[in-house]
Wavefront OBJ file of the C-alpha trace (Angstrom):
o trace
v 0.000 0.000 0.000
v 1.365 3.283 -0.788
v 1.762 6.132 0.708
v -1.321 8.782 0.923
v -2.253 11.644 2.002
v -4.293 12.124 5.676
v -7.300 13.603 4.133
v -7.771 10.352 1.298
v -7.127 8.047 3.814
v -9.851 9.085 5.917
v -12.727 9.445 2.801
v -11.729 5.745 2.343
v -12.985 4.938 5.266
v -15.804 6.607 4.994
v -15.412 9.134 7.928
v -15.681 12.185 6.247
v -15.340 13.938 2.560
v -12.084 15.219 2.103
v -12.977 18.697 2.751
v -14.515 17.606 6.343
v -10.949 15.509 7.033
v -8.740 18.767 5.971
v -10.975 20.633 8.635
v -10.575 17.950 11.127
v -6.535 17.819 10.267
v -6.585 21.112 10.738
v -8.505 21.261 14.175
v -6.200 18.753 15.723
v -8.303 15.839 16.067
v -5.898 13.502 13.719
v -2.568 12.549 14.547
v -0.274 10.016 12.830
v 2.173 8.129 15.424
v 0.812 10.108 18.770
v 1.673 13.538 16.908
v -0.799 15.896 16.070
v -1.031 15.665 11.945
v -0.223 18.691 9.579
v -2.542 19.703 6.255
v -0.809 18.151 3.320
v 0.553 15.016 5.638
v 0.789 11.427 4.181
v 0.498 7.856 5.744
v 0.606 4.576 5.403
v -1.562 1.835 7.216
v 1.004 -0.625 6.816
v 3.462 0.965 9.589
v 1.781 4.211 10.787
v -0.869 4.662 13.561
v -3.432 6.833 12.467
v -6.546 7.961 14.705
v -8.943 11.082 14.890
v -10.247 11.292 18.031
v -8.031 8.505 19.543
v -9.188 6.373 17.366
v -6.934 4.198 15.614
v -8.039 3.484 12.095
v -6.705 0.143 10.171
v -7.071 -1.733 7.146
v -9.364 -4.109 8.401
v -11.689 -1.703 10.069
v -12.380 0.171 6.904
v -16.537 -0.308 6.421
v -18.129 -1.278 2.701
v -19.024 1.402 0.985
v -22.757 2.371 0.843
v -24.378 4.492 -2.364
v -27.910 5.523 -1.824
v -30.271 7.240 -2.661
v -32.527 9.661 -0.110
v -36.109 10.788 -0.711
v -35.728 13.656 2.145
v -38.712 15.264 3.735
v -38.718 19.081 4.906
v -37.955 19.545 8.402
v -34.767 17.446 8.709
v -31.092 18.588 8.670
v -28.718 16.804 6.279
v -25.956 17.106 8.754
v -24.406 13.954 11.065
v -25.181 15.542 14.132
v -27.693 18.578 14.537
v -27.035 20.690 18.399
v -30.367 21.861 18.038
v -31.784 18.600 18.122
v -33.312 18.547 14.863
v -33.839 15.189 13.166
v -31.145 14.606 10.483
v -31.106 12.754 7.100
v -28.753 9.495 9.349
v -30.954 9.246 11.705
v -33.635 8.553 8.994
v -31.814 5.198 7.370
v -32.437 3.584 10.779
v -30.016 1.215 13.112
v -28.847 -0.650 9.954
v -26.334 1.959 8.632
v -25.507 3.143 12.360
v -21.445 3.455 12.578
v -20.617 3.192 8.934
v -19.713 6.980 8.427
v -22.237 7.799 5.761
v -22.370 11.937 5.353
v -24.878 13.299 2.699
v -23.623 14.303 -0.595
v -23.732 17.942 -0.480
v -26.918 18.970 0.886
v -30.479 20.711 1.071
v -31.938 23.217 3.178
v -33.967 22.111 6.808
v -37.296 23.569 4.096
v -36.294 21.940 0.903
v -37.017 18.195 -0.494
v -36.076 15.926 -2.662
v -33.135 13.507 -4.130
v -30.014 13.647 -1.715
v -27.189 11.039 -2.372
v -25.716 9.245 0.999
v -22.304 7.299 1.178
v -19.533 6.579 3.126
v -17.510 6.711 0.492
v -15.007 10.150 0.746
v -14.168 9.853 -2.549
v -17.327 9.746 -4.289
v -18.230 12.562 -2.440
v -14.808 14.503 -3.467
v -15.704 13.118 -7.238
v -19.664 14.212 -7.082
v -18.999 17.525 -5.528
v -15.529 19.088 -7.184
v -16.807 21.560 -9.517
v -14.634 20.245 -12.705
v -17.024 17.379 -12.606
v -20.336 19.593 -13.403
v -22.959 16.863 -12.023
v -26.407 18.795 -12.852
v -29.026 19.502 -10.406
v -32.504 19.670 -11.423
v -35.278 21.454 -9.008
v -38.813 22.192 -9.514
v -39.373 25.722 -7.954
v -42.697 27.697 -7.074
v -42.372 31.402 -6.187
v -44.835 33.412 -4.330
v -45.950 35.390 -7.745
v -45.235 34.803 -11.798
v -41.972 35.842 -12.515
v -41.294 38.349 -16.104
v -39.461 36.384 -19.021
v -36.787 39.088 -18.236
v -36.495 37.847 -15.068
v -35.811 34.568 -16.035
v -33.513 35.758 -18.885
v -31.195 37.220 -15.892
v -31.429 33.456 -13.949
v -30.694 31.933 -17.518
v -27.258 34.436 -17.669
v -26.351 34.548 -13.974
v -26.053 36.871 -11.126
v -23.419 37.682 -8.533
v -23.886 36.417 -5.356
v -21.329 37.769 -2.820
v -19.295 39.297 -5.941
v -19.202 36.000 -7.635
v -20.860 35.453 -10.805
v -23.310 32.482 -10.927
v -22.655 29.658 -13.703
v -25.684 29.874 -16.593
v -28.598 28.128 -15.232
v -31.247 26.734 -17.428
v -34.451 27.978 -16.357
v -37.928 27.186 -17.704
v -41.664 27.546 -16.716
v -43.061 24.234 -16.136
v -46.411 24.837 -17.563
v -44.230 26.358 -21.523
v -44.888 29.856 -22.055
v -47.407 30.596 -19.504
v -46.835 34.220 -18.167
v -48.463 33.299 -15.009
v -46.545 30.419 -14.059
v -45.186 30.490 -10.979
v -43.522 26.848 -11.229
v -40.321 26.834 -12.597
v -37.806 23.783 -13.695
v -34.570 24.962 -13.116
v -30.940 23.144 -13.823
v -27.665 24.190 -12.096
v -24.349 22.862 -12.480
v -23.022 24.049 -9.501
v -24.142 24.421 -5.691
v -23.217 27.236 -3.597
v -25.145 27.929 -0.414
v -28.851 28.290 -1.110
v -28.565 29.052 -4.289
v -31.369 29.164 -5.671
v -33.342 31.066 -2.609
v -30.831 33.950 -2.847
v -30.685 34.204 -6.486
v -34.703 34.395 -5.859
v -34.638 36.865 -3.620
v -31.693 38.945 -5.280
v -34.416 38.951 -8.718
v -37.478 40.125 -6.397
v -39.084 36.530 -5.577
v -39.909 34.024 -2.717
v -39.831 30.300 -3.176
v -41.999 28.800 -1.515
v -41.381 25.474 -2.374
v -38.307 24.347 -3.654
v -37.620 20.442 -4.061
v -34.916 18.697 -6.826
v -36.056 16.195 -8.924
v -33.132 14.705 -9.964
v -29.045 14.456 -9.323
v -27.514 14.551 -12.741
v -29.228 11.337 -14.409
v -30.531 9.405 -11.083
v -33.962 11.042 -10.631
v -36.069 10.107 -7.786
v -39.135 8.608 -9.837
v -41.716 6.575 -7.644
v -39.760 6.742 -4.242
v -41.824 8.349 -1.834
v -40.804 11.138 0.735
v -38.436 9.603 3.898
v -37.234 6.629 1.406
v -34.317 5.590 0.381
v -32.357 2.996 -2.277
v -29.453 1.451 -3.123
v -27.851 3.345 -6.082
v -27.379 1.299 -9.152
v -24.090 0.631 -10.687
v -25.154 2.215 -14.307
v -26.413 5.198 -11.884
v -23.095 5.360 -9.817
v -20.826 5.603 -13.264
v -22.715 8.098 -14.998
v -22.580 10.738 -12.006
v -18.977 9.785 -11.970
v -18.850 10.266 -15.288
v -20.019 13.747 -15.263
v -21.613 15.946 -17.585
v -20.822 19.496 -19.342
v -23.675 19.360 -21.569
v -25.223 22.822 -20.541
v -27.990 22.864 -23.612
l 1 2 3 4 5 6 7 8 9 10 11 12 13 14 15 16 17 18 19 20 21 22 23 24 25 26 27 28 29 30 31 32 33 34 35 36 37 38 39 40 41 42 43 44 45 46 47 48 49 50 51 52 53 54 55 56 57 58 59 60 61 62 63 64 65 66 67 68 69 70 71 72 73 74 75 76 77 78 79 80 81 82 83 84 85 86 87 88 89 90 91 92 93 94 95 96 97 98 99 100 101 102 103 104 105 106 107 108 109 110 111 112 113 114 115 116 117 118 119 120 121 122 123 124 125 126 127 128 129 130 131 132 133 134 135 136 137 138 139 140 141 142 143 144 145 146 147 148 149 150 151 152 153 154 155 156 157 158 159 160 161 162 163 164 165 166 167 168 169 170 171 172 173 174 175 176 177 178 179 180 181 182 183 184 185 186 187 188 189 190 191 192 193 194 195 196 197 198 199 200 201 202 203 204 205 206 207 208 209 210 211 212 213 214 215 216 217 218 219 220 221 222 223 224 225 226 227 228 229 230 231 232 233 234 235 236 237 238 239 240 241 242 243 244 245 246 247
């Protein structure tokens, strides 16, 4: 086994995405031989003791990876752990996946519904949620009132959020040309922090309802709210596979 770095090691073992074991490298709870470890730091199972926490991890230990697919209701938190007691998408899946490190896939607000992707598998998270990979995101939307098609044009084109300019979105009314639509189908290939809701509220709207169909090609079909399935090996390689196709 080679050599590799801190942050890898621990996404294989499904305790964290990458970015969650550079911020726990970097808070101090990993070390590597009883020191505290550094950002950038590399291992080996074979002869060095790595924990987090004072845990040791090892070869043997690592847990099988688990790809699935989450129907989640509003209300619930897609975070591990919630301090405000709020129930959380883990907690949903039930004693059978309890202490195999599964983390949601990026996430949805405590108000929103829809598809959300579970593993314990760092990697595919790092893969899935890298923006060079461009996995689309499909919601359906309803605002509080119709929006103009100049409105929409400015979605379609992007706006800056916190001086960055949002990625063309595809935007469109889900009832065609209807002026006083107020459902809207819209497509990102990206996913910065309630997206959507600002970008809303930056154009003069309120969602009211905001719930995502589909994660690039799995889409959620018949599985009802607080469900959840295994994802499908065709599924798993054509989100890894990506898509730049912004048409």
């Amino acid at each position: 086994m080679p050599e590799e770095r801190l942050q890898k090691l621990l996404a294989q073992h499904g305790l964290a995405s990458r970015r969650q074991a550079e911020q726990w490298i970097q808070s101090g709870r990993v070390t590597v031989n009883g020191e505290t470890a550094q950002l950038g730091q590399k291992a080996n199972l074979d002869w060095d003791q790595v924990a987090v926490d004072r845990v040791i991890l090892s070869v043997r230990n690592q847990p099988r990876h688990q790809y699935l697919l989450f129907h989640k209701p509003p209300g619930m938190v897609c975070t591990c752990f919630d301090p405000e007691g709020r129930p959380t998408v883990i907690e949903a899946l039930g004693d059978q996946f309890e202490g195999l490190g599964l983390h949601p896939v990026g996430r949805l607000d405590v108000y929103s519904t829809g598809a959300l992707i579970l593993t314990n598998d760092g990697n595919f998270t790092y893969r899935l949620t890298h923006p060079k990979h461009d996995v689309a995101k499909t919601y359906q939307v309803t605002l509080e009132r119709p929006p103009t098609e100049q409105t929409l044009e400015r979605w379609r084109q992007g706006v800056y959020l916190d001086d960055y300019l949002t990625r063309p979105a595809k935007v469109i009314r889900v009832n065609g040309n209807h002026e006083q639509d107020r459902q809207l189908l819209i497509t990102l290939w990206e996913g910065r922090n309630r997206q959507i809701r600002r970008v809303a509220e930056l154009l003069g709207h309120r969602v009211l309802s905001l719930h995502r169909l589909a994660i690039g090609s799995v889409h959620l079909g018949s599985l009802k709210r607080g469900a959840f399935r295994q994802l499908s090996p065709a599924e798993m390689g054509n989100l890894l596979a990506g898509s730049t196709d912004q048409s």
